[in-house]
C-alpha positions in Angstrom: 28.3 32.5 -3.3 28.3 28.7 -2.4 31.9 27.1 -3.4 31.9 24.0 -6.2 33.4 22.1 -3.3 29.8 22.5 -0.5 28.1 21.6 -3.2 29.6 18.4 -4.5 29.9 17.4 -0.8 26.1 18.3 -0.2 25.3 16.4 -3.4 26.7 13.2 -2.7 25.6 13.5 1.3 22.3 13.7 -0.5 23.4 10.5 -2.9 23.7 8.5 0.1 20.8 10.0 1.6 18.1 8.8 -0.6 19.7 5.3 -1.1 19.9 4.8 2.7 16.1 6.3 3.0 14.9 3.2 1.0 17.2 0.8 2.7 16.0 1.6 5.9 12.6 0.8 5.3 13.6 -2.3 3.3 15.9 -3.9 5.8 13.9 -3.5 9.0 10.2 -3.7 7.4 10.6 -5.8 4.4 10.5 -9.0 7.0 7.5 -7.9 8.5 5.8 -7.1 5.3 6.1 -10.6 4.1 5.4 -12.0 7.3 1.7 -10.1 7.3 1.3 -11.7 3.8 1.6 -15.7 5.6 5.1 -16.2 4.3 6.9 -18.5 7.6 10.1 -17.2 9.0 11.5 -20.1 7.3 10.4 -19.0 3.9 11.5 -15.3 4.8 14.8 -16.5 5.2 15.4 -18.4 1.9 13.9 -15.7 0.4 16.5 -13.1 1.8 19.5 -15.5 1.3 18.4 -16.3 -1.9 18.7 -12.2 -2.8 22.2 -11.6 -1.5 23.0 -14.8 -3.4 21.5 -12.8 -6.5 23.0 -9.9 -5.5 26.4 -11.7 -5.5 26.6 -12.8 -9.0 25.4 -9.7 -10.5 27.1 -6.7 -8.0 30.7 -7.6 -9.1 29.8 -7.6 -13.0 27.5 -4.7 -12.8 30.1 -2.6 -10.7 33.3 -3.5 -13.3 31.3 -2.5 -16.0 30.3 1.0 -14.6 34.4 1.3 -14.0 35.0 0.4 -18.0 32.8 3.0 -19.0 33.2 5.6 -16.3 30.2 6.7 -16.3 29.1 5.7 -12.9 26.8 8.7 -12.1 24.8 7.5 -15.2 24.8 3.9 -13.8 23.2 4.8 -11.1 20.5 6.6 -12.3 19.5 3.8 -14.6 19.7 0.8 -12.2 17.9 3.4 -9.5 15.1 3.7 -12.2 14.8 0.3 -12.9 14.5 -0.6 -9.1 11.8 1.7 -8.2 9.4 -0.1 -10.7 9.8 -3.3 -8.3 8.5 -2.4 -5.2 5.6 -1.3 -6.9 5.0 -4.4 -8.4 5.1 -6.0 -5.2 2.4 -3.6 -3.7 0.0 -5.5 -6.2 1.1 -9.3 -6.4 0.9 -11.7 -3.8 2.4 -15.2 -3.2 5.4 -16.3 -1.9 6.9 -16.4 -5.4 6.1 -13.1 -6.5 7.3 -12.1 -3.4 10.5 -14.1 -3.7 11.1 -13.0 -7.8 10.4 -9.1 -6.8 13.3 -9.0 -4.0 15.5 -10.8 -5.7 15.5 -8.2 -8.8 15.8 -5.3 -6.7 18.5 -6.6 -4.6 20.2 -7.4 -7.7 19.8 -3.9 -9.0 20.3 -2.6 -5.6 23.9 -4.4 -5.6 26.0 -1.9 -7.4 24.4 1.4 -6.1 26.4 1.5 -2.8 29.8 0.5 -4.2 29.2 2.9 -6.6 28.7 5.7 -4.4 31.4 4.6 -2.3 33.8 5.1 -5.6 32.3 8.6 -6.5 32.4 9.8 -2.5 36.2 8.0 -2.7 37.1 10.4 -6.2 35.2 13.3 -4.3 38.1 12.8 -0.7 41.0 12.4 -3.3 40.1 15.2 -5.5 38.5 17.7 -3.8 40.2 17.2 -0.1 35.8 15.8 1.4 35.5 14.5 4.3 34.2 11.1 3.4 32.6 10.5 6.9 30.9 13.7 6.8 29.3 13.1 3.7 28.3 9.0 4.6 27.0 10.0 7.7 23.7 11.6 5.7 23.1 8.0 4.7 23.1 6.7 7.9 20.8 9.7 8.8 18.6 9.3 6.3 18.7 5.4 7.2 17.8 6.3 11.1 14.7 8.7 9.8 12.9 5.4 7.5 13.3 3.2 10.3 11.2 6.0 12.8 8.9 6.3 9.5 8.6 3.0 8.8 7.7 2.0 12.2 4.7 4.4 12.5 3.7 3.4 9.0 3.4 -0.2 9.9 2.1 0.6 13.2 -0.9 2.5 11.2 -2.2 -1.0 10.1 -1.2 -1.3 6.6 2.8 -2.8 6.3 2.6 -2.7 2.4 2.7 1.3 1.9 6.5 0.7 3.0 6.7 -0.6 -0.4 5.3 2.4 -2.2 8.1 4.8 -0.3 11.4 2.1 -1.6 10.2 3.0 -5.0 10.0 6.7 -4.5 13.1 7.2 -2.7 15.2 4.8 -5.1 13.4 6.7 -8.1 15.1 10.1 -6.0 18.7 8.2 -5.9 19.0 8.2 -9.8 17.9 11.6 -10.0 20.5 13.2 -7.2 23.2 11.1 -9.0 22.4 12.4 -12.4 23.0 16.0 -11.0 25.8 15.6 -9.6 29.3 16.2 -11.4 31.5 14.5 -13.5 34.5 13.5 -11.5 36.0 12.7 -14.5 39.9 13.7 -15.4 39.4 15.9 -12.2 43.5 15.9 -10.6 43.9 15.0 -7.0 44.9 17.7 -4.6 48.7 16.5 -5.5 48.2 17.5 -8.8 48.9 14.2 -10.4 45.9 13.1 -13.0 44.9 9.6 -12.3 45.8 7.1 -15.1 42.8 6.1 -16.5 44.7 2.9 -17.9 45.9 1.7 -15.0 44.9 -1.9 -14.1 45.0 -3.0 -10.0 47.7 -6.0 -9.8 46.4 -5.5 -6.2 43.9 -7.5 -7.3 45.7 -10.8 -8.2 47.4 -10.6 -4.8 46.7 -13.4 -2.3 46.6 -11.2 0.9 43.8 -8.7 -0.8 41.4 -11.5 -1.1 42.2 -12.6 2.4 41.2 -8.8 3.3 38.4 -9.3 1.3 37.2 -12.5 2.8 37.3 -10.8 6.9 35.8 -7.7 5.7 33.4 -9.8 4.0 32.8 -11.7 7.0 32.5 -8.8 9.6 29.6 -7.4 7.6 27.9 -11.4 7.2 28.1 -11.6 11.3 24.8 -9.2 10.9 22.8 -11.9 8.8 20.7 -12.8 12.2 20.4 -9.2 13.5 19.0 -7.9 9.8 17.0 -10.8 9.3 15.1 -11.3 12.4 15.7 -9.0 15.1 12.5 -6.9 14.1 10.5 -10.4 14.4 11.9 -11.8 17.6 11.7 -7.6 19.2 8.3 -8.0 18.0 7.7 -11.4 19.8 9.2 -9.7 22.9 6.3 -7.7 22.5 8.3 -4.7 21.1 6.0 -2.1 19.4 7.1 -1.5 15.6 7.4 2.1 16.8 10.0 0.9 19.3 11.2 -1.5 16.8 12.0 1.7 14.6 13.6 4.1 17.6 15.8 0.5 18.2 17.6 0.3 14.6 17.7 4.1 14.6 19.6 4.0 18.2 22.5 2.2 16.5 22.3 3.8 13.4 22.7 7.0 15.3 25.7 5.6 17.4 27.5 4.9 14.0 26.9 8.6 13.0 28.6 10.0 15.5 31.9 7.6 14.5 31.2 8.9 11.0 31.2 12.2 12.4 34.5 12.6 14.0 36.1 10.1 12.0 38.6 12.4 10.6 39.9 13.5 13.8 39.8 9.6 15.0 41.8 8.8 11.9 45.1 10.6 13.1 45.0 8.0 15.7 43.4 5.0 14.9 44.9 2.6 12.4 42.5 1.8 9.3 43.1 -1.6 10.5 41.9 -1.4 14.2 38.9 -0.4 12.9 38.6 -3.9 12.1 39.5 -5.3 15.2 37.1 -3.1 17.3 34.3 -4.3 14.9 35.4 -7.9 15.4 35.3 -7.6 19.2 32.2 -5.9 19.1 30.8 -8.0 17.7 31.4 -10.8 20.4 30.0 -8.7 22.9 27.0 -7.7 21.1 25.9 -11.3 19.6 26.7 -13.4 22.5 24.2 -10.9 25.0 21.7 -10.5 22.0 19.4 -12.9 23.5 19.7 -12.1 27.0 18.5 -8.7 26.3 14.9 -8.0 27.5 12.8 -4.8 27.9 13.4 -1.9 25.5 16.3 0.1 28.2 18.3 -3.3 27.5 18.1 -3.9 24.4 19.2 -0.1 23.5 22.0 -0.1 25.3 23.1 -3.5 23.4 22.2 -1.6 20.2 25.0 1.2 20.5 27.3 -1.5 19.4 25.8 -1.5 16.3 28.6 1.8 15.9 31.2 -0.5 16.4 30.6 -3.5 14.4 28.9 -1.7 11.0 30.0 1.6 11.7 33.8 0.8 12.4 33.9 -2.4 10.0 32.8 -0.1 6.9 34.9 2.9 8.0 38.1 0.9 8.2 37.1 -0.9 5.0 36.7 2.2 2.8 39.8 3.3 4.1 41.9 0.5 3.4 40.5 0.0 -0.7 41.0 3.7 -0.6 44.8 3.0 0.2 45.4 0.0 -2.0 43.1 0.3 -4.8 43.4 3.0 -7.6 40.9 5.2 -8.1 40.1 3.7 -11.7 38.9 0.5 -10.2 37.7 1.9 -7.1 33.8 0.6 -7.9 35.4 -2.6 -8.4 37.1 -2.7 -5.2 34.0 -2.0 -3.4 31.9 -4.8 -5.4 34.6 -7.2 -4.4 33.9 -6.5 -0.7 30.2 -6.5 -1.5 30.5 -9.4 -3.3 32.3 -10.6 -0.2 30.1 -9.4 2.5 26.2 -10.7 0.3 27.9 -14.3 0.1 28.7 -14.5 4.1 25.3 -12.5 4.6 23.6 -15.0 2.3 25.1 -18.1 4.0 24.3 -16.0 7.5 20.2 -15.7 6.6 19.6 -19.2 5.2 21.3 -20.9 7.9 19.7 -18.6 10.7 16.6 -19.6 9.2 15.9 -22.7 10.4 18.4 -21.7 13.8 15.6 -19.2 14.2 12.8 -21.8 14.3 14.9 -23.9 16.8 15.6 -20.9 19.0 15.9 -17.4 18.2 19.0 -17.7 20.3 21.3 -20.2 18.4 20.7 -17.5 15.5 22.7 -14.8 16.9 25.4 -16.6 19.0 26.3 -18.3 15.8 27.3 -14.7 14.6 29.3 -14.4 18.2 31.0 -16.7 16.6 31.3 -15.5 13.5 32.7 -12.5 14.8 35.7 -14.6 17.3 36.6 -16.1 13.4 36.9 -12.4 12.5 38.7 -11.7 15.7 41.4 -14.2 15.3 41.6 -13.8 11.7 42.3 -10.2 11.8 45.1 -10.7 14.4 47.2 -13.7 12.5 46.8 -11.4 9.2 47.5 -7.7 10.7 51.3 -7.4 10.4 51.2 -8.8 6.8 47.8 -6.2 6.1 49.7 -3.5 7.6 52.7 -3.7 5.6 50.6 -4.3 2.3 48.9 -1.1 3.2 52.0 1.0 3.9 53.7 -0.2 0.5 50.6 1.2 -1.3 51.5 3.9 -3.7 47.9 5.4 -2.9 46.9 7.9 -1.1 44.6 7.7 1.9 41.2 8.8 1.9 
């Protein structure tokens, strides 16, 4: 007999699997699909910042009202429903501004999906002892298996069936979450019921939104790489096959920190996470460009481990310290919130960087990433303590 606990951790694995599936044929493709439709890297940009701008506005609202009502399984089945119709309305319009109304509306109904599995895979580690990296590394899986797909489907000729897959596999994200279980009144292992009245002061407190503003920014030092590294790869004269096995190489490197991330944890500080990530990232942006032939560029990609992989890790840690479980969506759509706006500013001004030189792009999020760096190391003794005050439990 298969115990409650394998399968709500195969349930939300699954969760993130079929979210990530779409989002790794949206991120990598989605450029390329509007560039084989005569939209200008310029436009493709605006387009993109405009989206997380979207997304911004709308993920923190969306996410605090899923918390209010608890009900965030059912949340995200509807806003997975409503998103799969969008892609498919793409497939059929053309035009810059049906291209540019269609991506903003999904990425706005997009925006509180992740957060919200975050806070259900954050109730599932308090609750029911899960191993959150465990069950996030399916997503990045999943992620890693649409980039390799996508690639071969764009190399087949015909860039706008990517489109057609986003909607299925966002359609399949509202139906795993409406089968999974209600977490709520469950008791944490301690035995203590979470009070479902409880408001976060945590919230109101200077030094959070500082958190939130670095954590923000660690995940906005990608804006370039997520933008236009499948254009300026494909300029190289990088196959899209290649282009695929690329994204999935550092997808894959951050699967393996998801993967022993409960051993690392014993040793490694939630915080140093951070700073890894930030350093990373100095390395990685500031050799971006000098990267040439696919052997290169690979190796560069195994960073990728480092400045997502270990940024997100330490993140979900640290809101899974300081924020009650309650507000735990909330939390999340703040950093979102955070990390669309610094993406958002990222894309639109890499834009026109871009059409300068593809270089300036990326070492402008080298030195993103040195803010990060330096931020991170004025604010870590104050962080620290915050974070060992916390009446929370770790996740």
């Amino acid at each position: 007999m298969v115990s409650f606990d394998r399968l709500l951790f195969a349930g939300v694995g699954s969760l993130f699997a079929s979210h990530f599936l779409a989002y790794g044929l949206y991120l990598p493709f989605l450029p390329l699909v509007l560039e084989s439709r005569g939209i200008s890297s310029e436009e493709i940009g605006f387009i993109l910042g405009l989206s997380l701008v979207a997304r911004i506005l709308a993920g923190p609202i969306m996410t605090n009202l899923s918390d209010r009502g608890g009900r965030r399984r059912r949340s995200i089945f509807f806003y997975s429903v409503l998103a799969s119709l969008v892609p498919v309305n793409l497939f059929y319009l053309q035009g810059y501004w049906a291209a540019a109304v269609c991506v903003i509306v999904l990425t706005i109904l997009w925006a509180p999906i992740v957060p919200l599995c975050d806070a259900y895979a954050i109730d599932a580690v308090k609750k029911a002892n899960a191993n959150y990296g465990r069950m996030r590394l399916w997503g990045s899986l999943a992620f890693v298996a649409a980039n390799i797909g996508g690639g071969v489907l764009v190399a087949e000729g015909n860039p706008d069936r990517i489109l057609l897959w986003i909607a299925f596999v966002t359609l399949l994200t509202g139906l795993v979450a409406l089968g999974l279980p209600s977490m709520a009144g469950a008791r944490s292992p301690s035995g203590e019921e979470e009070n479902s009245g409880e408001k976060a002061s945590v919230f109101r407190q200077r030094w959070f939104w500082g958190f939130i503003c670095v954590a923000g920014l660690l995940q906005g030092v990608h804006a370039a790489f997520y933008g236009f590294s499948s254009l300026y790869w494909s300029a190289s004269g990088i196959s899209s096959q290649s282009i695929g096995i690329l994204w999935s190489i550092g997808v894959v490197a951050e699967v393996v920190l998801f993967l022993f991330a409960k051993q690392l944890d014993a040793n490694i500080r939630p915080l140093t996470y951070l700073v890894l990530a930030a350093g990373a990232g100095v390395v990685r942006w500031s050799l971006f460009p000098y990267a040439e032939g696919f052997a290169a560029i690979a190796a560069l990609q195994v960073l990728h481990g480092l400045t997502f992989g270990a940024a997100h890790l330490g993140c979900i840690l640290i809101l899974g310290r300081i924020v009650p479980s309650k507000w735990a969506a909330t939390g999340q759509g703040m950093m979102g919130t955070s990390a669309g706006l610094l993406t958002a500013i990222g894309m639109t001004v890499s834009g026109p960087l871009y059409a300068l030189s593809p270089s300036y792009a990326f070492w402008l999020m080298a030195a993103g990433s040195v803010a990060a760096l330096v931020s991170l190391l004025i604010m870590r003794p104050l962080l620290q303590q915050r974070i060992n005050e916390s009446p929370q439990t770790g996740t």
